[in-house]
Steps between C-alpha positions, in 0.01 A plus 500: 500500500491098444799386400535337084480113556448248227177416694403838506500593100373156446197520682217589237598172371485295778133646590363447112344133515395304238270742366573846569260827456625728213640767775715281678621308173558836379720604780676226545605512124617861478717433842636206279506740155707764769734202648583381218585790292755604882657146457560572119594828553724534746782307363462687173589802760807333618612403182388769267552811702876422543536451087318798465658748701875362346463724227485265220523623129203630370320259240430585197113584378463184372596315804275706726168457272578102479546518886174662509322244295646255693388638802151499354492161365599339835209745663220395267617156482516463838119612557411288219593177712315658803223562323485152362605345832178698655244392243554136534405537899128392582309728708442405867765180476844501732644424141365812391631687829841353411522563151377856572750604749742344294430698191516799712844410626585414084327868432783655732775444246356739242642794704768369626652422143536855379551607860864289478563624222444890578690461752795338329470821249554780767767683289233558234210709594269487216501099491502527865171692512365304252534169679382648777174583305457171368565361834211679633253401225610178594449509869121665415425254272606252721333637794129543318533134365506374824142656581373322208632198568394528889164534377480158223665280762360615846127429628298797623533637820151549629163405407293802451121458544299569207387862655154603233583781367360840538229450173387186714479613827301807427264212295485288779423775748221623247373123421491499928275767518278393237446242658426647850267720374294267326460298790137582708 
């Protein structure tokens, strides 16, 4: 098993050029979406698990619906800037390449927000649950964004020959033989 180097989870980004096909800009962005969402995360672990296991008072209702709406304000806002960071990238420019797998870095905080806080409410298990919820909304919405975005800003992979379809080639065969047949 190769060992985890810097080089190593880097690599779809050093291979992308200046104009990278849609599957490799897509890659490259959800191993950046999945990087950055680790590096968010696992502080939050180190942090939050420890205040959540101490045993903290309970807060009251109040406090656990405002940390849920919190928790969903930093989510949508945070996919909000992504979004808006992705639609200013032109298709088939490095600029665009950047500003792509940069919004799909930006797109990894929408998890990890309610994530932090879920687990910084371990004592409580219906708020937990419910972050936990929202932080997987977060982490789909997140994770489909990036295909659309993969697909505005990168250039196609392949070519494809126009190939007649079957209506014409069953025409031209006919037309073929028409013509053979009314030669002497």
């Amino acid at each position: 098993m190769p060992a985890l180097s810097a080089a190593g989870l880097l690599k779809p980004l050093a291979n992308l050029g200046d104009a990278p096909s849609r599957p490799r800009l897509l890659a490259a962005m959800r191993r950046m979406y999945l990087l950055g969402l680790g590096a968010l995360t696992l502080p939050g672990i180190l942090i939050g698990l420890p205040l959540g296991l101490l045993g903290l008072p309970t807060p009251g209702l109040p406090a656990l619906l405002g940390l849920s709406v919190a928790a969903l304000v930093c989510a949508a806002l945070s996919l909000t800037l992504a979004h808006r960071k992705a639609r200013a990238a032109l298709p088939g420019t490095p600029e665009g390449r950047d500003l792509a797998i940069q919004a799909a870095i930006q797109a990894a905080s929408a998890p990890a927000a309610p994530l932090l806080m879920a687990l910084a409410s371990l004592n409580t298990p219906l708020t937990l649950l419910a972050l936990l919820a929202l932080a997987l909304l977060a982490l789909a919405a997140g994770w489909f964004s990036l295909r659309l975005w993969a697909g505005r800003v990168g250039v196609q992979s392949v070519m494809q020959p126009e190939r007649p379809n079957a209506g014409q080639s069953s025409l031209a065969v006919q037309n073929s033989s028409d013509a053979r047949s009314s030669q002497p």
